[in-house]
PDB file of N, CA, C and O in Angstrom:
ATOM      1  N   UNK A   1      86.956 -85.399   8.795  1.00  0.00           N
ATOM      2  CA  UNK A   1      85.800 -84.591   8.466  1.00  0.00           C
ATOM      3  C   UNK A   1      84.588 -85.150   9.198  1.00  0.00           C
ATOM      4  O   UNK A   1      84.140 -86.297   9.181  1.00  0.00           O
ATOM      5  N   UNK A   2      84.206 -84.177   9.778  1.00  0.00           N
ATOM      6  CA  UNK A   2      82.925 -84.797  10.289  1.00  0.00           C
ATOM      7  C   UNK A   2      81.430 -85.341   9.262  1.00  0.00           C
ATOM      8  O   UNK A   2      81.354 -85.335   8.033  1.00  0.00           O
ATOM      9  N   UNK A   3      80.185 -85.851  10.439  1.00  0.00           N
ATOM     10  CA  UNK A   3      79.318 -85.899   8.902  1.00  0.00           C
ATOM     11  C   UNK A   3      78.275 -84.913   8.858  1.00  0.00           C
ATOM     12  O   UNK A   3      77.332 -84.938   8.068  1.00  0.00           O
ATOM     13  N   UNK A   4      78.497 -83.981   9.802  1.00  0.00           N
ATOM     14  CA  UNK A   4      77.948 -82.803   9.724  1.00  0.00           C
ATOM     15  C   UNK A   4      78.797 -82.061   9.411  1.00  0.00           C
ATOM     16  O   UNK A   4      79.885 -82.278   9.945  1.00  0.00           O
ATOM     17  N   UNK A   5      78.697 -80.693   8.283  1.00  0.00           N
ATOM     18  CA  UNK A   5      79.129 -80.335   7.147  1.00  0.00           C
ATOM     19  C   UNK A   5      78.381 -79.049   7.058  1.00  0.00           C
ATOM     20  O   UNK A   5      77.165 -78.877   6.988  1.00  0.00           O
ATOM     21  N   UNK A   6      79.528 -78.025   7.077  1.00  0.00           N
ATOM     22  CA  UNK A   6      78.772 -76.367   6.714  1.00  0.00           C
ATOM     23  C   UNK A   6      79.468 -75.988   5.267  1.00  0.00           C
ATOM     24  O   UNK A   6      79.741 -74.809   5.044  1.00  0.00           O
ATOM     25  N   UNK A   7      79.661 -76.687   4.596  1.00  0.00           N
ATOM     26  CA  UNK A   7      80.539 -76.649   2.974  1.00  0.00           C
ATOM     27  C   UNK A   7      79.255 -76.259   2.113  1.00  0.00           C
ATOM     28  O   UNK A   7      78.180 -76.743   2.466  1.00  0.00           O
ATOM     29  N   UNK A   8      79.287 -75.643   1.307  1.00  0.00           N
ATOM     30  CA  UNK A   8      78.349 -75.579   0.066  1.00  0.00           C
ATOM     31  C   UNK A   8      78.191 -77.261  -0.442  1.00  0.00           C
ATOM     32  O   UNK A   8      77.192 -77.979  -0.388  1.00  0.00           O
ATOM     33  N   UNK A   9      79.248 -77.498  -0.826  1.00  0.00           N
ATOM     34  CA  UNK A   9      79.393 -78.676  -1.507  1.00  0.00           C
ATOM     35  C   UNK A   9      79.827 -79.798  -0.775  1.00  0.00           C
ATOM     36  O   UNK A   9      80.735 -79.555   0.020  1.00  0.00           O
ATOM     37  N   UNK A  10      79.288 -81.363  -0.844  1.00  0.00           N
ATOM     38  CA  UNK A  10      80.018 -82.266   0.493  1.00  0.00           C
ATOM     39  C   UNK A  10      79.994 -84.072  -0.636  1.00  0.00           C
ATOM     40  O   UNK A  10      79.024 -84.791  -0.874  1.00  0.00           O
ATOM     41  N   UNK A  11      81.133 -84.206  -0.972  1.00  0.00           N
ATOM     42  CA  UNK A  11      80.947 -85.018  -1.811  1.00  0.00           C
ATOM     43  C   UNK A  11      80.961 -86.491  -0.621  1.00  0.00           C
ATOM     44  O   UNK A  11      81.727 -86.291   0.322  1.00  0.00           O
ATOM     45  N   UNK A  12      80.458 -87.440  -0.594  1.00  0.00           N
ATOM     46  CA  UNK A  12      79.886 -88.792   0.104  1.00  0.00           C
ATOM     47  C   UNK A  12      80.735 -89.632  -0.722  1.00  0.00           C
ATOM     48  O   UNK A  12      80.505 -89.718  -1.928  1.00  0.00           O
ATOM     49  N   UNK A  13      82.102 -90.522   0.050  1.00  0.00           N
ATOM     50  CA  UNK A  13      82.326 -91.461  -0.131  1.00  0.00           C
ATOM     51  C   UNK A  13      82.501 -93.003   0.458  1.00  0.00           C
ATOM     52  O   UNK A  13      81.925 -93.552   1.397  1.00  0.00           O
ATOM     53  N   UNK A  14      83.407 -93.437  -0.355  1.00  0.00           N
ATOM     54  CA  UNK A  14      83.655 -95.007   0.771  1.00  0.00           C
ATOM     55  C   UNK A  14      84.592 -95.461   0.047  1.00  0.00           C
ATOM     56  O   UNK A  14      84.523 -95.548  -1.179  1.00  0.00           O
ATOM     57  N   UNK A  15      85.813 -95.883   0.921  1.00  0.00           N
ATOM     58  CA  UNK A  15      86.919 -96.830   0.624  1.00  0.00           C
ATOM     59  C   UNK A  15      86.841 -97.719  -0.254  1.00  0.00           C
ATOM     60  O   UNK A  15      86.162 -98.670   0.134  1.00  0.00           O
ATOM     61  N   UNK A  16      87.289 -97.839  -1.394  1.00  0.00           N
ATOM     62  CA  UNK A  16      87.402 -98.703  -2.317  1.00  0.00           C
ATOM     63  C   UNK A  16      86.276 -98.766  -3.540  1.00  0.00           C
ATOM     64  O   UNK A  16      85.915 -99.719  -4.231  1.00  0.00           O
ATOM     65  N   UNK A  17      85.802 -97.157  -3.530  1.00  0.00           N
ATOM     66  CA  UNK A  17      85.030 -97.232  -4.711  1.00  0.00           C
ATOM     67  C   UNK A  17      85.299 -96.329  -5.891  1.00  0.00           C
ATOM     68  O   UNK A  17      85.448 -95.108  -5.833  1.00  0.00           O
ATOM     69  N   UNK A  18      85.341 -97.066  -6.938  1.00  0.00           N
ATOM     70  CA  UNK A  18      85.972 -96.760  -8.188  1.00  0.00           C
ATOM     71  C   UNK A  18      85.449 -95.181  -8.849  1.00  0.00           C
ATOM     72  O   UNK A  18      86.223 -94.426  -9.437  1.00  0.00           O
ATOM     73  N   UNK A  19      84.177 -94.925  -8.639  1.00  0.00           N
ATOM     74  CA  UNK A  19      83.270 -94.202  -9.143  1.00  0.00           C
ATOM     75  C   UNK A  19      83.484 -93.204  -8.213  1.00  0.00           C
ATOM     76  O   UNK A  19      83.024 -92.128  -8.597  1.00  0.00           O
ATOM     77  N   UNK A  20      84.196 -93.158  -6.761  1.00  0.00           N
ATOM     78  CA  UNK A  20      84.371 -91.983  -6.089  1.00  0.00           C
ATOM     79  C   UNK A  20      85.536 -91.529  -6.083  1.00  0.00           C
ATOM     80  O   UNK A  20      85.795 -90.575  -5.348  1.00  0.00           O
ATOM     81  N   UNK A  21      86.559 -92.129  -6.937  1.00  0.00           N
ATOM     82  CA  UNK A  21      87.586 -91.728  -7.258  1.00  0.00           C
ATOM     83  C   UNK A  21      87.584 -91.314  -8.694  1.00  0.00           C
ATOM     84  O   UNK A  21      88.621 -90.800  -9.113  1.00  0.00           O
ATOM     85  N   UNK A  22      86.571 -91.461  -9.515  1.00  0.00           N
ATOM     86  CA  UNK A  22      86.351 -90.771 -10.386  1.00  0.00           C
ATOM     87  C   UNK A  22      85.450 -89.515 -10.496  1.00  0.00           C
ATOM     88  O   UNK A  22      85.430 -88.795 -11.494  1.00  0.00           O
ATOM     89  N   UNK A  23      84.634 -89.295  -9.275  1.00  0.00           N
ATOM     90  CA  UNK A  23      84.167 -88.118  -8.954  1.00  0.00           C
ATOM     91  C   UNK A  23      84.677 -87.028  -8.239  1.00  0.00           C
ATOM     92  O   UNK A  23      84.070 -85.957  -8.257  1.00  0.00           O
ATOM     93  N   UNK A  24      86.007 -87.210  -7.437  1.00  0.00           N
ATOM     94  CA  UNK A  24      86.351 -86.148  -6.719  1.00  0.00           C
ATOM     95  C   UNK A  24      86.990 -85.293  -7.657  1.00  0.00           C
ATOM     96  O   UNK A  24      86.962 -84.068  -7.542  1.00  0.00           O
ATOM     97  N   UNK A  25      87.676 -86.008  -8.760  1.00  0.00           N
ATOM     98  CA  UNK A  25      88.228 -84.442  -8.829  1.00  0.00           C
ATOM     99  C   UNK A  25      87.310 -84.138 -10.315  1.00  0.00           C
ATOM    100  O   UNK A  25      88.014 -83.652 -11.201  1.00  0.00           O
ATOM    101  N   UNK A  26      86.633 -84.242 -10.490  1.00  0.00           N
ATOM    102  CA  UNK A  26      85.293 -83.558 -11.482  1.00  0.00           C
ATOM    103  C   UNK A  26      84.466 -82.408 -10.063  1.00  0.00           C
ATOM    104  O   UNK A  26      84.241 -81.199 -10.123  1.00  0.00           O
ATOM    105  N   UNK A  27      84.233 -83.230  -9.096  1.00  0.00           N
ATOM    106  CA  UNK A  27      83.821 -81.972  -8.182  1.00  0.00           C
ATOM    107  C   UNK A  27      84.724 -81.236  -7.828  1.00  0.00           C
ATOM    108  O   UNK A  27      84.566 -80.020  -7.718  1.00  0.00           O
ATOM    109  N   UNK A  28      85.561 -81.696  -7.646  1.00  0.00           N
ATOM    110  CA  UNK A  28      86.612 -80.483  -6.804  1.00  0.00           C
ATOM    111  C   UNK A  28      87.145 -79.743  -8.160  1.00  0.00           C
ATOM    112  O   UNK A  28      88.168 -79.092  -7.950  1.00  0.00           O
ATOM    113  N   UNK A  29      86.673 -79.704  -9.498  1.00  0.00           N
ATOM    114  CA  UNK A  29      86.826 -78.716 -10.294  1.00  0.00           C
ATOM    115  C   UNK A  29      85.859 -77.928 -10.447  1.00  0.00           C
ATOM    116  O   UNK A  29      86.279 -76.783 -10.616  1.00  0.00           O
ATOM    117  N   UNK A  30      84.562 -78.009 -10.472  1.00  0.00           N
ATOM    118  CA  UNK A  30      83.377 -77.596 -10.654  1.00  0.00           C
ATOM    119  C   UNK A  30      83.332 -76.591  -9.710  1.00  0.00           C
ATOM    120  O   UNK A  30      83.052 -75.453 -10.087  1.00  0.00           O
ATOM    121  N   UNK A  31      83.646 -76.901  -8.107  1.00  0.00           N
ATOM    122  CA  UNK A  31      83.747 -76.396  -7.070  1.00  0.00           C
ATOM    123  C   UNK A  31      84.886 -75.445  -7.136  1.00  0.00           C
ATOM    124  O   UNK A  31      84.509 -74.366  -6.680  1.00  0.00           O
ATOM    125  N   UNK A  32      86.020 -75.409  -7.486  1.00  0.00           N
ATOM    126  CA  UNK A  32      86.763 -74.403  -7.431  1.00  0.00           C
ATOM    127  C   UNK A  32      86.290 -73.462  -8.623  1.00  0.00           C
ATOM    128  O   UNK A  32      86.479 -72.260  -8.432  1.00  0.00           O
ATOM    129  N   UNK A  33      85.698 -73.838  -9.833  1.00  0.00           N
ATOM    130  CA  UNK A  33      85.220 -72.962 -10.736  1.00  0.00           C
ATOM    131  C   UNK A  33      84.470 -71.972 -10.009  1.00  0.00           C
ATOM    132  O   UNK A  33      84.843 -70.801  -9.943  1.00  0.00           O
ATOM    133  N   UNK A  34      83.341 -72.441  -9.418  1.00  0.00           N
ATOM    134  CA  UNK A  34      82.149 -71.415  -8.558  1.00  0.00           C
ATOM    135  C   UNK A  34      83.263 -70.840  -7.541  1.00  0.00           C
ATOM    136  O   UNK A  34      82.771 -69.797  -7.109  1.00  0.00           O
ATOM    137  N   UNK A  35      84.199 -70.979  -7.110  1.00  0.00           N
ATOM    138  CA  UNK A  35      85.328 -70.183  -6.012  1.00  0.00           C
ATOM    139  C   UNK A  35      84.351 -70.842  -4.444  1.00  0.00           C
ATOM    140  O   UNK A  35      83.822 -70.009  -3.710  1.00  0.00           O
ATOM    141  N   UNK A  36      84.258 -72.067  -4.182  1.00  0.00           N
ATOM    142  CA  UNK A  36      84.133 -72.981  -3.567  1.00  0.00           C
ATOM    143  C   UNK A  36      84.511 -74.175  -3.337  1.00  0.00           C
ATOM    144  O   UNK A  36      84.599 -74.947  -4.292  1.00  0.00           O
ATOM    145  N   UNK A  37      84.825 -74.617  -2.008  1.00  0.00           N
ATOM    146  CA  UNK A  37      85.356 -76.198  -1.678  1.00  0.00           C
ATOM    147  C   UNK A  37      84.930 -76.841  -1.683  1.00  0.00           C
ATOM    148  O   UNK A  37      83.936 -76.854  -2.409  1.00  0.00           O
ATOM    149  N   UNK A  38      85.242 -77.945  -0.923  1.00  0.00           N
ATOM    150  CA  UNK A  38      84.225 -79.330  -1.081  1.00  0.00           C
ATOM    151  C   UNK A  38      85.341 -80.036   0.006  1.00  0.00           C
ATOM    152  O   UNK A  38      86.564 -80.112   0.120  1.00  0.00           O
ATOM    153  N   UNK A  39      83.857 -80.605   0.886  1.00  0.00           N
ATOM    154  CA  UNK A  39      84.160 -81.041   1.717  1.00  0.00           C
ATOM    155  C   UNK A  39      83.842 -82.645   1.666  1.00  0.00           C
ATOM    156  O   UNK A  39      82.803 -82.834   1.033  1.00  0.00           O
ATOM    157  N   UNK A  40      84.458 -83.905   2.169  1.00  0.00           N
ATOM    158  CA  UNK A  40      84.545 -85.091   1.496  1.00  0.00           C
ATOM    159  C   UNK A  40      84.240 -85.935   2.659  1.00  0.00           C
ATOM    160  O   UNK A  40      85.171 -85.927   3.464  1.00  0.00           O
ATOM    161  N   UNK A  41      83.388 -86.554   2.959  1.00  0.00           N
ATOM    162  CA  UNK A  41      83.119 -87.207   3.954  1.00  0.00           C
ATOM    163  C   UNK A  41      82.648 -88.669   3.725  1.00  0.00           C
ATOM    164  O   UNK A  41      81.748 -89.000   2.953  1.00  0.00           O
ATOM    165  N   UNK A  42      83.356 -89.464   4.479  1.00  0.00           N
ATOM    166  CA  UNK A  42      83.420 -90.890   4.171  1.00  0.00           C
ATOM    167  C   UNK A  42      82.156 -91.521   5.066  1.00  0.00           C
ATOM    168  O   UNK A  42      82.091 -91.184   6.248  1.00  0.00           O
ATOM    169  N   UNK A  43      81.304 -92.295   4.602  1.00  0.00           N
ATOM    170  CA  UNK A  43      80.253 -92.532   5.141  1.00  0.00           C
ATOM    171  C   UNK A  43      80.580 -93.694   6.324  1.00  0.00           C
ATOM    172  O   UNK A  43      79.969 -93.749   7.391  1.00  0.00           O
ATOM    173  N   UNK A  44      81.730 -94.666   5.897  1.00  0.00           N
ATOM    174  CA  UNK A  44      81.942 -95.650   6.710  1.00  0.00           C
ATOM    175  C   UNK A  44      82.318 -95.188   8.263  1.00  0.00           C
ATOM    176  O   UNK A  44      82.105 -95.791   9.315  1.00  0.00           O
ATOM    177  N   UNK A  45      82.913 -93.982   8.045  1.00  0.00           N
ATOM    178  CA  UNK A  45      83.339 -93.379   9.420  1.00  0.00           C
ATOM    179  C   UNK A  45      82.610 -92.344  10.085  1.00  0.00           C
ATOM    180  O   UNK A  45      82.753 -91.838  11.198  1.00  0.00           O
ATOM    181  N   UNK A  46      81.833 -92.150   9.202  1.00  0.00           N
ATOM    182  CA  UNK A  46      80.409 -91.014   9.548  1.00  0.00           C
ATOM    183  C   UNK A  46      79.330 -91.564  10.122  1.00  0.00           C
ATOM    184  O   UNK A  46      78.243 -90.989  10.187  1.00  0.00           O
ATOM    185  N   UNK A  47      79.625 -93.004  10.688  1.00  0.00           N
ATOM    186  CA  UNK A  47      78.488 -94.045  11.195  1.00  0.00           C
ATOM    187  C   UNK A  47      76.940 -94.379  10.700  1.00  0.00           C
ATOM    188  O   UNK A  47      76.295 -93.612   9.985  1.00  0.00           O
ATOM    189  N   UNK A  48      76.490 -95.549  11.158  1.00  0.00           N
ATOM    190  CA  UNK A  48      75.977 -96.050  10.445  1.00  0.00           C
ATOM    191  C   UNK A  48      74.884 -95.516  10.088  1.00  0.00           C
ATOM    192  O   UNK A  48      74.300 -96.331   9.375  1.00  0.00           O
ATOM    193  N   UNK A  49      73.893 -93.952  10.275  1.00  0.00           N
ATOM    194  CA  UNK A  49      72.661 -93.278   9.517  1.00  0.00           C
ATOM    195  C   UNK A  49      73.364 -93.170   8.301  1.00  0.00           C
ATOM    196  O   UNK A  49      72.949 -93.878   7.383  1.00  0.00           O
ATOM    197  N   UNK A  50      74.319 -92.457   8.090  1.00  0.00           N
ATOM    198  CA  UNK A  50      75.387 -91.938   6.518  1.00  0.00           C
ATOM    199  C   UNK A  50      75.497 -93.401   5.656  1.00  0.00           C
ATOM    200  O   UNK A  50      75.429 -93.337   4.428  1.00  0.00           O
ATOM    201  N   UNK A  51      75.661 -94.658   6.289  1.00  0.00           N
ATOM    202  CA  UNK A  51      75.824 -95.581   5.515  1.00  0.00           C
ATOM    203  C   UNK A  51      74.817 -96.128   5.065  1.00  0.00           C
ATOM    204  O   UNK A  51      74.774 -96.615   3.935  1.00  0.00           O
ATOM    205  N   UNK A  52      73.522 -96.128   6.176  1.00  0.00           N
ATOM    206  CA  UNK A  52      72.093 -96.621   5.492  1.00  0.00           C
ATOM    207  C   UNK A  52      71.436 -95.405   4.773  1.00  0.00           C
ATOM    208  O   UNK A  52      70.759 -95.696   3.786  1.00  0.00           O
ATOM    209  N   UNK A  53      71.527 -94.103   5.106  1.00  0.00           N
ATOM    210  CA  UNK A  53      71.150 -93.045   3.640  1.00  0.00           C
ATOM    211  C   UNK A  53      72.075 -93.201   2.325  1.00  0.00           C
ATOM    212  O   UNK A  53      71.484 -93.024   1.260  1.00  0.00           O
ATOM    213  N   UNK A  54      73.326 -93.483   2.269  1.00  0.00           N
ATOM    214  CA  UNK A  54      74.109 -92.759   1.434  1.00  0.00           C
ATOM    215  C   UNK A  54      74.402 -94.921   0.764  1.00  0.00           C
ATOM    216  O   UNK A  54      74.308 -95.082  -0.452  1.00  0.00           O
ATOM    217  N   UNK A  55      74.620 -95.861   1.400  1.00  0.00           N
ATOM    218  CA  UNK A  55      75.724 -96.836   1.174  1.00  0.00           C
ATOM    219  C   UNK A  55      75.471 -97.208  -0.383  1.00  0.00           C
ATOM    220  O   UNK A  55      76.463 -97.334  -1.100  1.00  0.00           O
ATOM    221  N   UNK A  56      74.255 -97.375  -0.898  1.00  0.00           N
ATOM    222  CA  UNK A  56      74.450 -98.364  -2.149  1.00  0.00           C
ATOM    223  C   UNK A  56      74.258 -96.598  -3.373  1.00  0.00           C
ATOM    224  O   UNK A  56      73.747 -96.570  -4.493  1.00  0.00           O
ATOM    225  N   UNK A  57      74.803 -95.530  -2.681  1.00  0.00           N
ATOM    226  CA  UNK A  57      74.670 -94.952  -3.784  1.00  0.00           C
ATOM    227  C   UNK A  57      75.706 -94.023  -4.512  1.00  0.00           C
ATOM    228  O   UNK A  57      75.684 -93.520  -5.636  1.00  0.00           O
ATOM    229  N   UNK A  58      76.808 -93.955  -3.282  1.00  0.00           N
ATOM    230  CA  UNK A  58      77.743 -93.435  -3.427  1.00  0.00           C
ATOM    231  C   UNK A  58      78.732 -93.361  -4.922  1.00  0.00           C
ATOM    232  O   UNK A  58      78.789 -94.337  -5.671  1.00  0.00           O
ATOM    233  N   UNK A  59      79.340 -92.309  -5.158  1.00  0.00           N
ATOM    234  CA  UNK A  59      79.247 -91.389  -4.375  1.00  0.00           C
ATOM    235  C   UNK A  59      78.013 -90.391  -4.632  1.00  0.00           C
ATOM    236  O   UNK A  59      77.206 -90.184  -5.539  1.00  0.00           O
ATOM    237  N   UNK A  60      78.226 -90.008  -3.667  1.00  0.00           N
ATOM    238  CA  UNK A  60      76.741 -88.296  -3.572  1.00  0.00           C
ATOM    239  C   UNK A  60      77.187 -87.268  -3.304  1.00  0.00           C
ATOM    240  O   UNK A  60      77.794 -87.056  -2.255  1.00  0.00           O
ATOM    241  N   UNK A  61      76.896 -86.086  -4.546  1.00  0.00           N
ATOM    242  CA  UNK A  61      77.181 -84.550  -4.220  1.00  0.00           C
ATOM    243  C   UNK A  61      75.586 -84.310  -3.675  1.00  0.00           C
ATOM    244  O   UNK A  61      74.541 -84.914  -3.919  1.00  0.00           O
ATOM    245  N   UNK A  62      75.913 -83.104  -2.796  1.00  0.00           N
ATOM    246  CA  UNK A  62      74.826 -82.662  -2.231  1.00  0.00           C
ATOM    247  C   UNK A  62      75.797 -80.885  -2.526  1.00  0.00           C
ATOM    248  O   UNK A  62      77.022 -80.760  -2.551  1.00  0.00           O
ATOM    249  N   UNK A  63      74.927 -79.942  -2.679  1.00  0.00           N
ATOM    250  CA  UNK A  63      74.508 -78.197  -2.507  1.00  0.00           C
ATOM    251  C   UNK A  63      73.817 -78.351  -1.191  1.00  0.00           C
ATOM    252  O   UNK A  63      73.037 -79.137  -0.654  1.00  0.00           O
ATOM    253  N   UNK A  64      74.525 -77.123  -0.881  1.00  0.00           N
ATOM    254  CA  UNK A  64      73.925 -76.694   0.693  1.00  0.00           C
ATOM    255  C   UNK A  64      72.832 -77.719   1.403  1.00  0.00           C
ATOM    256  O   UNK A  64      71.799 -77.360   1.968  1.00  0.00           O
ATOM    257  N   UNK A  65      73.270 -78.984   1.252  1.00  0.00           N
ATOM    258  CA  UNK A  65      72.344 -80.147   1.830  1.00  0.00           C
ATOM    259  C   UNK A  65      71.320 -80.514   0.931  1.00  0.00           C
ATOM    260  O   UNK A  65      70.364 -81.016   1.522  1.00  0.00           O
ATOM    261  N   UNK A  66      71.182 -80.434  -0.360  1.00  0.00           N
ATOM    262  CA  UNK A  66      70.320 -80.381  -1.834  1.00  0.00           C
ATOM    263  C   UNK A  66      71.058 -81.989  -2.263  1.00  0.00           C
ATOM    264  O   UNK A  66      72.111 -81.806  -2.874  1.00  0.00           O
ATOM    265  N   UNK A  67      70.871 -82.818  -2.156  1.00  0.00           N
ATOM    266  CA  UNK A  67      71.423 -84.180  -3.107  1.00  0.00           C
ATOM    267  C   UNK A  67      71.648 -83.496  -4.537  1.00  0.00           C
ATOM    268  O   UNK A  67      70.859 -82.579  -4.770  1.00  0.00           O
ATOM    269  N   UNK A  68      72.449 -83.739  -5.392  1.00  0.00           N
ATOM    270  CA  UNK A  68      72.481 -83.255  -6.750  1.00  0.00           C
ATOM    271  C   UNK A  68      73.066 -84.890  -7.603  1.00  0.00           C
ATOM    272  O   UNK A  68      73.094 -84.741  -8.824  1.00  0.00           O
ATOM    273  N   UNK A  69      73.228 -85.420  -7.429  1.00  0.00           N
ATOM    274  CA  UNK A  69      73.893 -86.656  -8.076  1.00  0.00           C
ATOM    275  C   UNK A  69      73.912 -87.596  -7.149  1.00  0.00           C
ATOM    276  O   UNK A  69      73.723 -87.291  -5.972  1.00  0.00           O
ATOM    277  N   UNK A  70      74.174 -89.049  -7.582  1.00  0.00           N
ATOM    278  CA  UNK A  70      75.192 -89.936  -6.758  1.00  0.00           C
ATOM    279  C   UNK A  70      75.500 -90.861  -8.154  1.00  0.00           C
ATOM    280  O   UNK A  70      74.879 -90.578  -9.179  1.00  0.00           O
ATOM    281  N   UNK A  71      76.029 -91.460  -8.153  1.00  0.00           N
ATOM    282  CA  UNK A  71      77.033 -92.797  -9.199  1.00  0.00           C
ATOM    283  C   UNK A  71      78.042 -92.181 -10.028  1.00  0.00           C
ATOM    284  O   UNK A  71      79.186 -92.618 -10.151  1.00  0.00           O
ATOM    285  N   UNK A  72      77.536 -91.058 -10.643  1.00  0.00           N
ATOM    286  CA  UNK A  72      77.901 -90.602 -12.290  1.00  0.00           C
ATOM    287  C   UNK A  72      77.373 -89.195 -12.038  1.00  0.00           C
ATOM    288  O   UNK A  72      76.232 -88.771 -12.222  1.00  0.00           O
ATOM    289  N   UNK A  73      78.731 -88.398 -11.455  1.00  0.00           N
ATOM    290  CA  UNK A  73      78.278 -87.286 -11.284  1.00  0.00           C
ATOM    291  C   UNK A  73      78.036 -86.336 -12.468  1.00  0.00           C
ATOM    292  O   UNK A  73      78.621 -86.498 -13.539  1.00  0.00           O
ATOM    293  N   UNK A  74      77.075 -85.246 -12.229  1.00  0.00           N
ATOM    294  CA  UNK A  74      76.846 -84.731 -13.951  1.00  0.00           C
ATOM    295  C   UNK A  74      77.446 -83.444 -13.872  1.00  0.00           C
ATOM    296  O   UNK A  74      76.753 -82.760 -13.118  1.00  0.00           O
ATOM    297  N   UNK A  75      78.654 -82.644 -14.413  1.00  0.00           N
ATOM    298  CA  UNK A  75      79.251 -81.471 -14.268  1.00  0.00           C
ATOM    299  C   UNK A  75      78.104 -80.576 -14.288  1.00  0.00           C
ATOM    300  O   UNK A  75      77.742 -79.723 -13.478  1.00  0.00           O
ATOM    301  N   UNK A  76      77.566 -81.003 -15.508  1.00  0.00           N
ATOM    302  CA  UNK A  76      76.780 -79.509 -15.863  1.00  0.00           C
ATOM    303  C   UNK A  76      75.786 -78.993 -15.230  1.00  0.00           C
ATOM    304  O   UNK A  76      75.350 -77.857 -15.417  1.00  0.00           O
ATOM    305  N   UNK A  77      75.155 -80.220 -14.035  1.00  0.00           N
ATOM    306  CA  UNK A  77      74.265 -79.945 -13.020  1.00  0.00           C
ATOM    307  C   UNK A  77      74.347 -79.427 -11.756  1.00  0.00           C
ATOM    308  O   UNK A  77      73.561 -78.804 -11.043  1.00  0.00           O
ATOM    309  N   UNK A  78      76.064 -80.031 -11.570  1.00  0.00           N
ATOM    310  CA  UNK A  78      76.983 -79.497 -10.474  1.00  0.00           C
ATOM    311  C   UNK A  78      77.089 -77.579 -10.551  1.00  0.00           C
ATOM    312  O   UNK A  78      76.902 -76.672  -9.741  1.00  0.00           O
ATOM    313  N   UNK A  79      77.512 -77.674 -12.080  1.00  0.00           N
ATOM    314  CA  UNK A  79      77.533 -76.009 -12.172  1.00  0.00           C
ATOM    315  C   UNK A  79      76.075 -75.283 -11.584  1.00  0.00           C
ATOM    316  O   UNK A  79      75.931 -74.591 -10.576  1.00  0.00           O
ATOM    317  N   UNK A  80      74.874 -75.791 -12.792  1.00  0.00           N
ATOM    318  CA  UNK A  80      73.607 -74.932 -12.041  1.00  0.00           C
ATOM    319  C   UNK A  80      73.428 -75.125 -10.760  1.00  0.00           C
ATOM    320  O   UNK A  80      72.841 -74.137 -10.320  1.00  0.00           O
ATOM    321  N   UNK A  81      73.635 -75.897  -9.926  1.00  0.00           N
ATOM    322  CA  UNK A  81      73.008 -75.737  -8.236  1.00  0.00           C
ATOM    323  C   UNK A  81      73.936 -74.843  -7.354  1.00  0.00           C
ATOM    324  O   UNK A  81      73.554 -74.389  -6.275  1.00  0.00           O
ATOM    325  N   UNK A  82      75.376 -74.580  -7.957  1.00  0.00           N
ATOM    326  CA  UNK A  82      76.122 -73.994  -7.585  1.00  0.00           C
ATOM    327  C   UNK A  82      75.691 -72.542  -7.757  1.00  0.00           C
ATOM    328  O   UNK A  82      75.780 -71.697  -6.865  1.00  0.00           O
ATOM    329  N   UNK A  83      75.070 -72.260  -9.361  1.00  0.00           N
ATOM    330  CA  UNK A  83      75.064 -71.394  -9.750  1.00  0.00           C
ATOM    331  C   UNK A  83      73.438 -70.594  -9.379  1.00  0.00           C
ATOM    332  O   UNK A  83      72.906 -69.574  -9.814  1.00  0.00           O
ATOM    333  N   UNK A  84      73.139 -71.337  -8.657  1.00  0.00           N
ATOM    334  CA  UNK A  84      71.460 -71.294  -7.778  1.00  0.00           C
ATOM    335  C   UNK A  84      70.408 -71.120  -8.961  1.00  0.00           C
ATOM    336  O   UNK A  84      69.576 -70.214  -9.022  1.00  0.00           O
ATOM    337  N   UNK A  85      70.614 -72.310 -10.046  1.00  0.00           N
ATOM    338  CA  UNK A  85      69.915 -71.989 -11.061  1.00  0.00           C
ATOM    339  C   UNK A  85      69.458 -73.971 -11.135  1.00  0.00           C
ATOM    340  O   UNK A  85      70.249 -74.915 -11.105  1.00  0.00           O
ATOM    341  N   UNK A  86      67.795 -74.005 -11.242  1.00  0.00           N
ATOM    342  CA  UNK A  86      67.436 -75.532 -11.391  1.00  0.00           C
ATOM    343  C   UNK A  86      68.041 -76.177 -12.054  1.00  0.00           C
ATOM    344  O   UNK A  86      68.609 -75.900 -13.111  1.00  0.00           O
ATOM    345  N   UNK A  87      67.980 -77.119 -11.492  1.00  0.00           N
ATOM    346  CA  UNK A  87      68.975 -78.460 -12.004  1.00  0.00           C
ATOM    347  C   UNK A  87      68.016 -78.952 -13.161  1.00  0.00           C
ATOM    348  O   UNK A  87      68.322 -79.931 -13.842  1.00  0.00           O
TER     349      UNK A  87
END
């Protein structure tokens, strides 16, 4: 995956983190609820701008390039930005 991203949804991770393996599939449900994907892009391989924006916060959902979370993703916030309604 590249780290440029035309997905509604683009969840930000990194190898060996606990909290982004507990966020993918809370997004990738949220996201198939709205009848949307999610695209998953690893910051370590997305070079180093993605690792100095994104590294100590991962993981990070972003909406159409909108940050919506990073650590502890929140479903119900995931739904409104999806649902183009304020977070």
């Amino acid at each position: 995956m590249s780290a440029q991203s035309t997905a509604r949804v683009v969840l930000y991770v990194r190898q060996g983190c606990h909290l982004c393996d507990d966020a993918r599939p809370l997004v990738a449900g949220v996201a198939a609820e709205a009848g949307t994907g999610v695209d998953e892009v690893d910051i370590d391989a997305g070079g180093p701008d993605l690792v100095e924006r994104y590294g100590e916060l991962v993981p990070v959902v972003t909406v159409d390039g909108v940050q919506q979370g990073y650590w502890r993703i929140d479903a119900d916030r995931l739904r409104r930005a999806l649902a183009g309604r304020p977070a």
